[in-house]
N, C-alpha and C positions, 0 to 999 in steps of 0.2 A: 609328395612325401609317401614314401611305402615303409610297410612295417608288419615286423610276423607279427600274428596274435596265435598264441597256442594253447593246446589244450591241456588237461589234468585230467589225472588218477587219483580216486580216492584209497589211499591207504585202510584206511578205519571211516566205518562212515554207521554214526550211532544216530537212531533216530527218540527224541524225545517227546514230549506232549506238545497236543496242536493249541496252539494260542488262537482267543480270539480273531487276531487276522487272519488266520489261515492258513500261517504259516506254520508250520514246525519249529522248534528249538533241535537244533543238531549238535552234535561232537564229532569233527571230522579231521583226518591228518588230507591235507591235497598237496602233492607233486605237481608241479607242468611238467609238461612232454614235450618234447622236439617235433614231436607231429606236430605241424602249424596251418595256421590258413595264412593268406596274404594279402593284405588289404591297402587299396591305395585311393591318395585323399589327394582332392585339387581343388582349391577355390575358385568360386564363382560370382561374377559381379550379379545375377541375377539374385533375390533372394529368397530361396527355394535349396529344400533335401532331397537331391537325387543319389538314388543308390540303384547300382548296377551289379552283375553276379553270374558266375562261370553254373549258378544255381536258379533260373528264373523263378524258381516259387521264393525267394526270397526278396524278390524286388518289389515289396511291399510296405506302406508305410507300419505295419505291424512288427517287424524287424526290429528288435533289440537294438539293431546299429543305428535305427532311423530313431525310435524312441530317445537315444543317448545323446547325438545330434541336436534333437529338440532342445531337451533339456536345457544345454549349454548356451544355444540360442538365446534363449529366453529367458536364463536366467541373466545372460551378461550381455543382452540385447543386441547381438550380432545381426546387423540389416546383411553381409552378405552373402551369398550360399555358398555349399560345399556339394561336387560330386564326389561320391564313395562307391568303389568298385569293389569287391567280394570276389579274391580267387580262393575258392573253396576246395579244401582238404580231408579236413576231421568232417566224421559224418555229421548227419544233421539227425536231433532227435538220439543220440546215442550213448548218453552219459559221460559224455567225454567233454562237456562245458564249452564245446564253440560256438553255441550265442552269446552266451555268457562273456568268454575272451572276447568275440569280436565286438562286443556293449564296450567294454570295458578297453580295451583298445581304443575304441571310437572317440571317448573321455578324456583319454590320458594325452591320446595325438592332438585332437581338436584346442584344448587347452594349451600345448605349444606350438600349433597353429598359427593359433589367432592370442596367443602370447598374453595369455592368461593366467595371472597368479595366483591359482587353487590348489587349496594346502591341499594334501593327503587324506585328511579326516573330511574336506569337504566335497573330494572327491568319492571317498568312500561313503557320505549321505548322499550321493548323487546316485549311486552303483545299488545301493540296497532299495532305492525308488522301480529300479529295474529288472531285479532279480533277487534271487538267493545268493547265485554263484558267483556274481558280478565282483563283489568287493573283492573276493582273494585273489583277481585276475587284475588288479590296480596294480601291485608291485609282479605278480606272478611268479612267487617266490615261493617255495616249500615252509608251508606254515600248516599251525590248529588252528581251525575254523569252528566257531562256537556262537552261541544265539541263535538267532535264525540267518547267520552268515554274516553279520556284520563284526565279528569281534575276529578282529584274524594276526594273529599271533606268530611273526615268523621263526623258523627255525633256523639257531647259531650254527649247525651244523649239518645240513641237507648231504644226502646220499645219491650219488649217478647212479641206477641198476639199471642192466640192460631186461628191458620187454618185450613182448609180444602181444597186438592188441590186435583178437580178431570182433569184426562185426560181421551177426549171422545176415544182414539186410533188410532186419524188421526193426518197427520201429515201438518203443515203451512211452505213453505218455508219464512226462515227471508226475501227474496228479491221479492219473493212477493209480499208480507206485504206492503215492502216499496214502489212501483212502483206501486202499488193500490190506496195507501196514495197520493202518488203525480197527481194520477188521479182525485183525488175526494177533495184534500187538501182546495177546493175553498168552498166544502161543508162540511167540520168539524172544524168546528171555537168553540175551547176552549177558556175558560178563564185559565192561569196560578195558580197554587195551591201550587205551590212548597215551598213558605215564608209561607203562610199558615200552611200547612201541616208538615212543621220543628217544627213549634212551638207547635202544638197539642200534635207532638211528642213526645214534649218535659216537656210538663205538662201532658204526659201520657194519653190522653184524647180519648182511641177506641171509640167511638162514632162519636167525630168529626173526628177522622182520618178516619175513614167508609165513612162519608160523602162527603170528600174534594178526596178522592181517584178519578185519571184519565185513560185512557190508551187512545190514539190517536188509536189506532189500535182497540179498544174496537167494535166500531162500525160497520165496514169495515168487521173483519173477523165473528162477528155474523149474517150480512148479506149473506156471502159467505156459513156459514155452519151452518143450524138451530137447530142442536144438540147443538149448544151454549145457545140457547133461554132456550132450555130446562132445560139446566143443569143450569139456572141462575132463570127459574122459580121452582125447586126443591130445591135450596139454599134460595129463600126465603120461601119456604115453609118449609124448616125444622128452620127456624127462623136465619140465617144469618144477620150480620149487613148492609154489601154491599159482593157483589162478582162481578169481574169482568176478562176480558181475564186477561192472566201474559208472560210481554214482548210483541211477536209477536205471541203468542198463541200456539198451541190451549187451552192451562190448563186453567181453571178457578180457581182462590182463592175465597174461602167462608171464611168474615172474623166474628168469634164470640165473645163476651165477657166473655165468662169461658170455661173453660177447660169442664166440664159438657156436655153444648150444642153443643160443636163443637163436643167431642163424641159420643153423641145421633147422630148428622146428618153424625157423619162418618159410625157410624154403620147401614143407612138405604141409603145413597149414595153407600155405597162399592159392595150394592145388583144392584145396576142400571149401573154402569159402570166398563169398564176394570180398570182401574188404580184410587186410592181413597188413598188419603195418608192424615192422622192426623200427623201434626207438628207444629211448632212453629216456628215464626222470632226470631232473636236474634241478 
Protein backbone atom coordinates (compact mmCIF):
# COMPACT_ATOMS: atom_id res chain seq x y z
CA UNK A 1 0.00 0.00 0.00
CA UNK A 2 1.44 3.47 -0.79
CA UNK A 3 0.09 6.70 0.27
CA UNK A 4 0.88 10.69 0.37
CA UNK A 5 1.16 11.92 3.83
CA UNK A 6 1.33 15.79 3.57
CA UNK A 7 2.23 18.61 5.07
CA UNK A 8 0.39 21.94 6.69
CA UNK A 9 0.51 25.69 7.12
CA UNK A 10 -0.60 27.30 9.87
CA UNK A 11 -2.80 30.08 9.02
CA UNK A 12 -3.20 31.62 12.71
CA UNK A 13 -1.19 29.93 15.21
CA UNK A 14 -2.02 31.56 18.83
CA UNK A 15 -0.01 30.25 21.59
CA UNK A 16 -1.68 30.01 25.22
CA UNK A 17 -0.43 28.90 28.79
CA UNK A 18 1.74 25.93 29.47
CA UNK A 19 -0.21 23.18 31.17
CA UNK A 20 1.16 21.10 33.72
CA UNK A 21 2.16 18.56 30.94
CA UNK A 22 4.21 20.63 29.09
CA UNK A 23 2.21 21.27 26.68
CA UNK A 24 0.73 24.44 25.46
CA UNK A 25 -2.94 25.11 24.80
CA UNK A 26 -3.07 26.63 21.14
CA UNK A 27 -5.50 28.36 18.72
CA UNK A 28 -4.61 27.38 15.34
CA UNK A 29 -6.38 27.62 11.64
CA UNK A 30 -3.87 24.52 9.67
CA UNK A 31 -4.17 23.94 5.81
CA UNK A 32 -2.48 20.83 4.22
CA UNK A 33 -0.41 21.26 1.31
CA UNK A 34 0.19 19.28 -1.83
CA UNK A 35 3.80 19.09 -0.66
CA UNK A 36 3.72 15.58 0.43
CA UNK A 37 6.05 12.76 1.37
CA UNK A 38 5.37 9.22 0.33
CA UNK A 39 5.16 6.39 2.28
CA UNK A 40 4.77 2.87 1.60
CA UNK A 41 3.65 -0.14 4.01
CA UNK A 42 4.09 -4.01 3.33
CA UNK A 43 3.48 -6.76 5.77
CA UNK A 44 5.63 -8.97 7.26
CA UNK A 45 5.35 -12.45 8.63
CA UNK A 46 8.16 -11.73 11.07
CA UNK A 47 6.95 -9.69 14.01
CA UNK A 48 9.05 -6.85 14.07
CA UNK A 49 8.91 -2.53 12.96
CA UNK A 50 10.96 -2.04 10.24
CA UNK A 51 11.23 1.40 8.66
CA UNK A 52 13.24 2.42 5.92
CA UNK A 53 13.85 6.18 4.43
CA UNK A 54 15.24 8.08 1.14
CA UNK A 55 16.34 10.05 5.11
CA UNK A 56 18.78 7.53 7.13
CA UNK A 57 18.60 9.70 10.30
CA UNK A 58 15.20 8.66 10.27
CA UNK A 59 15.38 4.92 10.46
CA UNK A 60 15.21 4.94 14.10
CA UNK A 61 12.98 3.40 16.50
CA UNK A 62 12.44 7.11 17.74
CA UNK A 63 10.52 7.99 14.60
CA UNK A 64 6.97 9.06 15.02
CA UNK A 65 6.18 6.53 12.26
CA UNK A 66 7.82 3.75 14.41
CA UNK A 67 6.20 5.15 17.79
CA UNK A 68 2.57 5.01 15.72
CA UNK A 69 3.05 1.41 14.53
CA UNK A 70 3.83 0.47 18.10
CA UNK A 71 0.95 1.78 19.41
CA UNK A 72 -1.52 -0.08 17.00
CA UNK A 73 0.34 -3.28 17.71
CA UNK A 74 -0.12 -3.46 20.95
CA UNK A 75 -2.98 -2.17 21.46
CA UNK A 76 -4.91 -4.69 18.94
CA UNK A 77 -2.25 -7.27 19.58
CA UNK A 78 -0.89 -7.54 16.01
CA UNK A 79 1.79 -10.72 16.23
CA UNK A 80 2.71 -9.66 12.53
CA UNK A 81 5.08 -7.11 11.22
CA UNK A 82 4.96 -4.28 8.96
CA UNK A 83 8.00 -2.72 6.67
CA UNK A 84 7.51 1.08 6.30
CA UNK A 85 9.60 2.84 3.81
CA UNK A 86 9.86 6.95 4.03
CA UNK A 87 10.14 8.69 0.53
CA UNK A 88 10.97 11.96 2.02
CA UNK A 89 9.77 15.44 0.67
CA UNK A 90 8.74 18.26 3.26
CA UNK A 91 11.75 19.10 5.32
CA UNK A 92 12.51 17.50 8.42
CA UNK A 93 12.42 19.81 11.58
CA UNK A 94 10.78 22.60 9.62
CA UNK A 95 7.34 23.53 10.81
CA UNK A 96 5.60 22.08 8.07
CA UNK A 97 4.26 18.82 10.41
CA UNK A 98 5.87 15.91 8.35
CA UNK A 99 6.40 13.90 11.41
CA UNK A 100 3.45 14.76 12.49
CA UNK A 101 1.58 13.62 8.91
CA UNK A 102 3.83 10.76 8.47
CA UNK A 103 2.55 9.51 12.67
CA UNK A 104 -0.64 10.00 11.51
CA UNK A 105 -0.63 8.51 8.22
CA UNK A 106 0.97 5.46 9.78
CA UNK A 107 -2.35 5.18 12.01
CA UNK A 108 -4.90 5.74 9.50
CA UNK A 109 -3.09 3.12 6.81
CA UNK A 110 -2.18 0.48 9.47
CA UNK A 111 -5.75 0.42 10.76
CA UNK A 112 -7.00 -0.49 7.05
CA UNK A 113 -4.30 -2.71 6.84
CA UNK A 114 -4.70 -5.07 9.23
CA UNK A 115 -8.59 -4.00 8.92
CA UNK A 116 -9.19 -2.56 12.09
CA UNK A 117 -12.34 -0.80 13.23
CA UNK A 118 -11.04 2.39 14.98
CA UNK A 119 -13.43 5.09 15.31
CA UNK A 120 -12.00 8.66 14.66
CA UNK A 121 -12.03 9.89 18.26
CA UNK A 122 -9.94 6.71 18.94
CA UNK A 123 -7.81 7.38 16.54
CA UNK A 124 -7.44 10.88 17.45
CA UNK A 125 -6.39 9.39 21.47
CA UNK A 126 -3.98 7.42 19.68
CA UNK A 127 -2.37 10.76 17.46
CA UNK A 128 -2.30 13.15 20.76
CA UNK A 129 -0.12 10.12 22.74
CA UNK A 130 2.26 11.09 19.89
CA UNK A 131 2.38 14.45 19.26
CA UNK A 132 0.61 17.90 19.20
CA UNK A 133 0.26 18.03 15.34
CA UNK A 134 -0.76 14.54 14.88
CA UNK A 135 -4.47 14.60 15.36
CA UNK A 136 -5.31 17.28 12.60
CA UNK A 137 -3.17 15.13 10.17
CA UNK A 138 -6.16 12.03 10.86
CA UNK A 139 -8.61 13.59 8.37
CA UNK A 140 -6.00 16.25 7.01
CA UNK A 141 -8.52 18.54 6.23
CA UNK A 142 -8.46 22.50 6.69
CA UNK A 143 -9.80 22.79 10.21
CA UNK A 144 -9.28 24.93 14.01
CA UNK A 145 -6.99 23.29 16.09
CA UNK A 146 -7.49 23.99 19.84
CA UNK A 147 -6.29 22.54 23.28
CA UNK A 148 -3.22 21.28 23.00
CA UNK A 149 -4.19 19.81 19.55
CA UNK A 150 -6.62 17.48 20.15
CA UNK A 151 -9.84 19.47 19.59
CA UNK A 152 -9.80 19.80 15.73
CA UNK A 153 -12.60 21.30 14.20
CA UNK A 154 -13.03 21.13 10.50
CA UNK A 155 -13.75 23.78 8.19
CA UNK A 156 -17.34 23.63 5.82
CA UNK A 157 -15.55 25.70 3.52
CA UNK A 158 -11.57 25.40 3.00
CA UNK A 159 -9.92 27.76 0.43
CA UNK A 160 -7.03 26.52 -2.58
CA UNK A 161 -4.35 29.53 -2.39
CA UNK A 162 -1.56 29.28 -4.25
CA UNK A 163 2.15 29.36 -2.19
CA UNK A 164 5.42 29.59 -1.91
CA UNK A 165 7.28 27.74 0.82
CA UNK A 166 10.85 28.49 1.15
CA UNK A 167 13.25 26.73 3.87
CA UNK A 168 16.37 28.71 4.69
CA UNK A 169 18.10 24.86 5.63
CA UNK A 170 18.33 25.44 9.44
CA UNK A 171 16.74 23.71 11.64
CA UNK A 172 14.15 25.30 14.80
CA UNK A 173 13.63 22.89 17.60
CA UNK A 174 9.62 22.92 18.37
CA UNK A 175 10.83 23.30 22.30
CA UNK A 176 12.70 25.92 21.74
CA UNK A 177 10.34 27.84 20.14
CA UNK A 178 8.14 27.26 22.92
CA UNK A 179 10.31 28.00 26.13
CA UNK A 180 11.38 31.28 24.22
CA UNK A 181 7.77 32.17 23.85
CA UNK A 182 7.18 31.75 27.57
CA UNK A 183 10.23 34.10 28.03
CA UNK A 184 9.07 36.85 26.20
CA UNK A 185 5.27 35.96 26.25
CA UNK A 186 4.89 39.30 28.34
CA UNK A 187 6.27 40.98 25.22
CA UNK A 188 4.07 39.67 22.32
CA UNK A 189 0.64 40.60 22.81
CA UNK A 190 -1.69 39.53 19.90
CA UNK A 191 -4.94 40.31 19.03
CA UNK A 192 -6.99 36.84 18.25
CA UNK A 193 -7.85 36.51 14.40
CA UNK A 194 -9.16 33.17 14.55
CA UNK A 195 -13.42 34.11 14.03
CA UNK A 196 -12.02 36.48 11.67
CA UNK A 197 -10.08 34.71 9.55
CA UNK A 198 -12.83 31.43 9.34
CA UNK A 199 -14.95 33.86 7.81
CA UNK A 200 -12.63 35.50 5.17
CA UNK A 201 -12.16 31.92 4.56
CA UNK A 202 -15.09 31.38 3.87
CA UNK A 203 -16.17 34.08 1.36
CA UNK A 204 -12.81 33.25 -0.11
CA UNK A 205 -11.46 36.43 0.32
CA UNK A 206 -6.86 36.00 -0.05
CA UNK A 207 -6.53 39.29 0.50
CA UNK A 208 -8.22 39.58 3.81
CA UNK A 209 -6.93 36.25 4.79
CA UNK A 210 -3.15 37.70 4.01
CA UNK A 211 -3.79 40.35 6.21
CA UNK A 212 -5.51 38.75 9.30
CA UNK A 213 -2.80 35.96 9.12
CA UNK A 214 -0.76 35.33 12.74
CA UNK A 215 2.12 33.18 14.14
CA UNK A 216 3.03 33.89 17.82
CA UNK A 217 6.35 32.48 16.96
CA UNK A 218 6.58 34.78 14.02
CA UNK A 219 8.55 37.22 15.85
CA UNK A 220 10.88 35.40 18.27
CA UNK A 221 12.34 33.08 15.63
CA UNK A 222 13.09 36.05 13.12
CA UNK A 223 14.85 37.75 15.78
CA UNK A 224 16.89 34.54 16.44
CA UNK A 225 17.76 33.93 12.85
CA UNK A 226 17.96 36.96 10.32
CA UNK A 227 17.85 34.80 7.21
CA UNK A 228 14.25 35.12 8.11
CA UNK A 229 14.22 39.08 7.47
CA UNK A 230 15.58 38.33 4.43
CA UNK A 231 13.63 35.73 2.96
CA UNK A 232 10.44 37.90 4.13
CA UNK A 233 11.94 41.03 2.58
CA UNK A 234 12.45 38.88 -1.02
CA UNK A 235 8.68 37.65 -0.64
CA UNK A 236 7.69 41.09 -0.71
CA UNK A 237 9.70 42.02 -3.27
CA UNK A 238 8.66 39.49 -5.57
CA UNK A 239 5.09 40.81 -4.90
CA UNK A 240 3.73 38.32 -2.10
CA UNK A 241 0.43 39.22 -0.19
CA UNK A 242 1.79 38.35 3.34
CA UNK A 243 4.48 35.65 4.27
CA UNK A 244 5.20 34.68 7.50
CA UNK A 245 7.21 31.93 9.73
CA UNK A 246 4.84 28.20 9.35
CA UNK A 247 4.27 26.48 12.73
CA UNK A 248 7.59 26.85 14.71
CA UNK A 249 9.62 27.57 11.79
CA UNK A 250 11.89 27.83 10.14
CA UNK A 251 9.78 27.75 6.53
CA UNK A 252 8.30 30.78 5.51
CA UNK A 253 4.92 30.90 3.35
CA UNK A 254 4.69 33.43 0.59
CA UNK A 255 1.11 33.86 0.11
CA UNK A 256 -0.14 35.09 -3.61
CA UNK A 257 -3.24 35.61 -5.42
CA UNK A 258 -2.69 33.69 -8.82
CA UNK A 259 -1.07 30.79 -9.67
CA UNK A 260 1.09 33.30 -12.26
CA UNK A 261 2.81 35.37 -9.58
CA UNK A 262 3.61 32.81 -7.09
CA UNK A 263 5.32 31.05 -10.22
CA UNK A 264 7.31 34.07 -11.14
CA UNK A 265 8.49 34.38 -7.43
CA UNK A 266 9.10 30.57 -7.22
CA UNK A 267 11.14 30.74 -10.09
CA UNK A 268 13.53 33.67 -8.81
CA UNK A 269 13.34 32.41 -4.99
CA UNK A 270 14.40 28.61 -5.95
CA UNK A 271 17.86 30.65 -7.33
CA UNK A 272 18.34 32.07 -3.46
CA UNK A 273 17.73 29.32 -1.29
CA UNK A 274 18.12 25.51 -0.65
CA UNK A 275 14.57 24.36 -0.54
CA UNK A 276 11.53 26.46 -2.64
CA UNK A 277 8.46 24.53 -3.11
CA UNK A 278 5.35 26.01 -5.36
CA UNK A 279 2.13 24.43 -3.89
CA UNK A 280 -1.06 24.91 -2.90
CA UNK A 281 -3.43 24.68 0.39
CA UNK A 282 -6.37 22.51 -0.02
Amino acid sequence: MIVKSYAKANLCLEIGKKLKSGYHQVKSIMQPVQLHDTISFEKLKEDKIEITSTNKDLESRENLVHKAAEIIKKEYNIKEGIKIHLEKAIPISAGLGGGSSNAATTLTTLAKLWKLKISENKLIEFAIKIGSDVPFFIKSESAVVEGIGEKVKQLKKPISMNIVLVNPGIKVSTSWAYSQFDKRKKKIKTKSNINQLTKAMAEKDIKKISKLMQNDFDELIEKKHPIISDIKRNFRKFDALHSMVVGSGPTIIGVYDSIYSAREAYFKLKDLYPFVYLTKTF
